[in-house]
N, C-alpha and C positions, 0 to 999 in steps of 0.2 A: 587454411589448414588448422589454426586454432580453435578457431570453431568446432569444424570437421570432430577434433579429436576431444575436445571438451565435451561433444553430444553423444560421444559414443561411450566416454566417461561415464556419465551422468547415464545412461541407460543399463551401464554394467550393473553398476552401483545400485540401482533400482530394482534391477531382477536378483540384486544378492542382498537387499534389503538391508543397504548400507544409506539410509535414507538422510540423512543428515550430510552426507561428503554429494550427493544427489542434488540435496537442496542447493548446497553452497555452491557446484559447479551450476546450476539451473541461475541460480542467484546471478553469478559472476558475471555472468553472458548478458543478461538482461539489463545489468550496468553498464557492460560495456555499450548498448545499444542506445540505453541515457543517455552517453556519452556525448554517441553523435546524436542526439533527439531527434533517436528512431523511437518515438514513443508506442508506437501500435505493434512493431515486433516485440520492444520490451513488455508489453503487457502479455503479450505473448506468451515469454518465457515467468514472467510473473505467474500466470497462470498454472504454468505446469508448475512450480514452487510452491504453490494452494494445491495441486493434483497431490505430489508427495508427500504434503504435509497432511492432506484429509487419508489419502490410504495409509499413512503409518501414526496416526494421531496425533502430530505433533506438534504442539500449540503454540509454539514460538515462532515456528515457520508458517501460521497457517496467521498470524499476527504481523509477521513482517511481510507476506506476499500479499494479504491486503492493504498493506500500509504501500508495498510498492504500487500494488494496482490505483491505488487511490493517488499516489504522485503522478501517475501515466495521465491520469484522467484531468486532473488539474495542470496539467502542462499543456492541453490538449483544449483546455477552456469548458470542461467538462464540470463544471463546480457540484451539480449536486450528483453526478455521480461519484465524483471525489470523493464529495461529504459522507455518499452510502458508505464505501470502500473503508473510508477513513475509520468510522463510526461503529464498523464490523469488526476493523482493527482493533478498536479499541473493546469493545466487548470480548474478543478474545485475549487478547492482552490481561483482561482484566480479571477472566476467570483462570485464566493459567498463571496469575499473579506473578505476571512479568512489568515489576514496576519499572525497570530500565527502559525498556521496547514502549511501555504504557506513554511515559513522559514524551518520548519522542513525536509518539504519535497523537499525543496531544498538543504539541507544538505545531503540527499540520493540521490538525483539526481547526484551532485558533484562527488559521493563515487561512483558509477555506473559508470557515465562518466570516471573515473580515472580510474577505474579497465578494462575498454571497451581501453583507450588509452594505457595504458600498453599493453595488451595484443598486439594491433597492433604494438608497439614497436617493444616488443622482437620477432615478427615475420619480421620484418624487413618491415613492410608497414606504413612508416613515415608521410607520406600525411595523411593519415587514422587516424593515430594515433595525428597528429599535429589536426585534424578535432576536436577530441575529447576532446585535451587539450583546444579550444579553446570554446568548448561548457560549459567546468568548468568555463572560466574565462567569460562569460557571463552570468552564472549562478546565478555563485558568486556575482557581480555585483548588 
């Protein structure tokens, strides 16, 4: 029923161009589906979060729905789509000079990149993997 009544929320809220109580109920749902690591509904609803955020401009939410899409993805063992996701976050983040949202999501960028350099480690592709550590410590930075 909670569901039920939080989608019909969030679509009121959209057609009266209450875009922001839209995103948070959109938001809300998609966490809870993290929850139980329903990750492919939550990207789901990540999505429509990026929907409302691109019809009403709105750069924070169009920052944190690829920051979430980009969690979905890497939960998922998704790493360089992760890394797109993450990477797009952070471009937007960055022109909407959301340094709060930015750091954040730069701290999953780091955790992507590390798990992206390991893996070329222990396959024995050093260059690759040296590529990666070196994108952390820029990151970082």
């Amino acid at each position: 029923m909670q569901l039920r009544d939080d989608l019909i929320e969030a679509e009121v809220d959209w057609r009266e161009g209450e875009y922001r109580r839209c995103f948070k109920t959109y938001q809300g749902v998609a966490k809870r589906y993290e929850d139980q690591t329903d990750y492919c509904t939550a990207s789901y609803f990540h999505k429509r979060c990026l929907d409302v955020s691109l019809d009403f401009k709105y750069f924070e939410g169009e920052a944190q729905a690829y920051q979430g899409l980009g969690f979905c993805e890497e939960k998922v063992a998704n790493k360089y789509e992760a890394m797109a996701r993450l990477e797009t976050a952070n471009d937007k983040a960055t022109e909407g000079g959301l340094e709060k949202i930015k750091n954040e999501i730069l701290r999953d960028l780091v955790r992507v990149y590390q798990q992206i350099a390991k893996e070329y480690q222990s396959e024995g592709q050093y260059e690759m993997s040296l590529q990666f550590y070196n994108k952390c410590v820029h990151v970082s930075e």
